[in-house]
N, C-alpha and C positions, 0 to 999 in steps of 0.2 A: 373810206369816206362814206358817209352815210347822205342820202338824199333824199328830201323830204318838199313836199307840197300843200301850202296850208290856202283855202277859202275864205275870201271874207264876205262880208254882204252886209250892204246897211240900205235902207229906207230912208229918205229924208221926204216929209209930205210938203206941201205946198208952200205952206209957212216956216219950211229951214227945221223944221225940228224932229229929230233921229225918231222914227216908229218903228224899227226895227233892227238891231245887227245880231250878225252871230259871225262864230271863226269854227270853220270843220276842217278836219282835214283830207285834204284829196287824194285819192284812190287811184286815180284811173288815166295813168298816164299810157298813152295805147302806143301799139305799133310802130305805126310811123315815126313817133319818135326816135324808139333804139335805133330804126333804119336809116335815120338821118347822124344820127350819134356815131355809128356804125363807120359813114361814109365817112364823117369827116376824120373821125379818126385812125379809120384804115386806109385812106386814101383810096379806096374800091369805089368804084359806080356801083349801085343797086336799083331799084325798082321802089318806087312808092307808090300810095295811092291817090288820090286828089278829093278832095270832098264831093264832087259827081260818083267814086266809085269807079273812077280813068286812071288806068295803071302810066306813070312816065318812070322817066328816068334820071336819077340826081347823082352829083358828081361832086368834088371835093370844094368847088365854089359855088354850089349852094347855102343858101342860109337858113337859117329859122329867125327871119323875120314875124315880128308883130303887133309892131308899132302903126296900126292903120291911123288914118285922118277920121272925124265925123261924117255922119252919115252914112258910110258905109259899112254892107254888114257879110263883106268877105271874107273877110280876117279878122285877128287880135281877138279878145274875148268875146264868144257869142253867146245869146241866151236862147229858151226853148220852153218850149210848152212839152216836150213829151216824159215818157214815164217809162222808158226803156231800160234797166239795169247795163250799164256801161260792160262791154266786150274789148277785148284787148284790140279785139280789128275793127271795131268803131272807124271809118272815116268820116262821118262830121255826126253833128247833135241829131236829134231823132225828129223834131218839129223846131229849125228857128222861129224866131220872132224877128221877122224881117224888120228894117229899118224906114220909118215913116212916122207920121201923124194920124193915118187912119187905123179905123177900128181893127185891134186886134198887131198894132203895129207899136214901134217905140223906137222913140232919134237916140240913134248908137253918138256918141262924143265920142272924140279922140283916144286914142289908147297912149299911156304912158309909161314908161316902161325907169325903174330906178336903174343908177348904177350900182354894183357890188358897194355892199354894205359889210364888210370884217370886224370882226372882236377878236383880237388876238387874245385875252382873257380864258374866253370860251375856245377857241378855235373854230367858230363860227361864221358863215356867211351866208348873206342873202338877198334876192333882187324883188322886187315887187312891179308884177304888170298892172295895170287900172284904166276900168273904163266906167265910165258915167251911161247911162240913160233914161233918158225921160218921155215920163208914158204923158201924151197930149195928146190919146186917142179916143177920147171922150167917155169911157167907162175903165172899170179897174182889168188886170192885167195878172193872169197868175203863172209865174215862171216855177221852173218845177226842174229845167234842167240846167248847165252853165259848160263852155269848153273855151279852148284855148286853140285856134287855127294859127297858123304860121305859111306866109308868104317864103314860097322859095326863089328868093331875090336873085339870084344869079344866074339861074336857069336859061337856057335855050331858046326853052317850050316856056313862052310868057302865060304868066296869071296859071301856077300852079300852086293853090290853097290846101293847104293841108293838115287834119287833125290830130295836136299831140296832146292832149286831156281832155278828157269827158268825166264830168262829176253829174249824178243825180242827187239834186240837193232833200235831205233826209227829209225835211217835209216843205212843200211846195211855198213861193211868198207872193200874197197877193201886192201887186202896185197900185195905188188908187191911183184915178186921174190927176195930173197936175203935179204928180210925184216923183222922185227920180229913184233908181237905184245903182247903187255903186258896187262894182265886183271888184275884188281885188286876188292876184293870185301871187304872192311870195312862197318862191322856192330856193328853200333853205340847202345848204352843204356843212356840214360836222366833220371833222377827223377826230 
């Protein structure tokens, strides 16, 4: 089985109309992830790390949740100002872009997450995460970094966030004010 992660990103400015998309494909699925892949599928407890950089402990009813609500910007796709080339032990983005209206801020919307999408044609399938947000911080906005945190829903130890993809996107996109951007992350499986 082959497994693959593709980027999306569009621009819509104020007036509904696309200023910018592009589709990359993502690199940098870190650590944490196997470690949770690992668990569930050996049934073994292991150690993770939390986006503070706080080592816990996940067990076989944890999840990789990342379906957050709006407004906040603990989980589900996050964005970032920084310019760090992504490391396999990444625990979270290098500079978020916290969630707000002030300057240098931008409102996270909900994250939505598809159900498996199969082509038995191709032997193909895919799910697609998406989250919207909109810069109404009164000047433009340039995001330069993009990752995917997951809530470990069943956990003990509540509110342990934690990073399974960090993409540095090849070149940085400005958001003007009053414009939104949409990330999208579909990750594909082949046989």
């Amino acid at each position: 089985m082959n497994v693959k992660a593709y980027l999306k990103v569009k621009v819509i400015d104020k007036n509904g109309k696309c200023i910018y998309y592009r589709r990359y494909r993502s690199r940098s699925f870190v650590a944490n992830f196997l470690r949770q892949l690992f668990t569930n599928l050996s049934g073994q407890s292991i150690n993770n790390v939390n986006t503070s950089g706080g080592s816990y402990s996940i067990g076989t009813t944890d999840n990789i949740i990342v379906n957050d609500g709006s407004n906040d910007d603990s989980y589900g796709i996050l964005i970032g100002t920084g310019t760090s080339a992504p490391s396999i032990i990444n625990n979270n983005l290098s500079q978020v872009i916290s969630n707000g209206a002030s300057v240098g801020q931008m409102q996270y919307g909900a994250v939505s997450v598809t159900g498996a999408v199969t082509n038995t044609s191709t032997n193909t399938g895919y799910i697609t995460v998406t989250r919207t947000f909109t810069n109404n911080s009164g000047s433009s906005i340039t995001v330069s970094e993009v990752g995917l945190v997951a809530w470990s829903g069943n956990n003990l130890q509540t509110n342990q966030y934690y990073l399974i993809i960090h993409d540095l996107l090849p070149s940085p996109i400005t958001v003007p004010n009053g414009s939104s951007l949409s990330i999208s992350y579909e990750i594909q499986v082949a046989t």
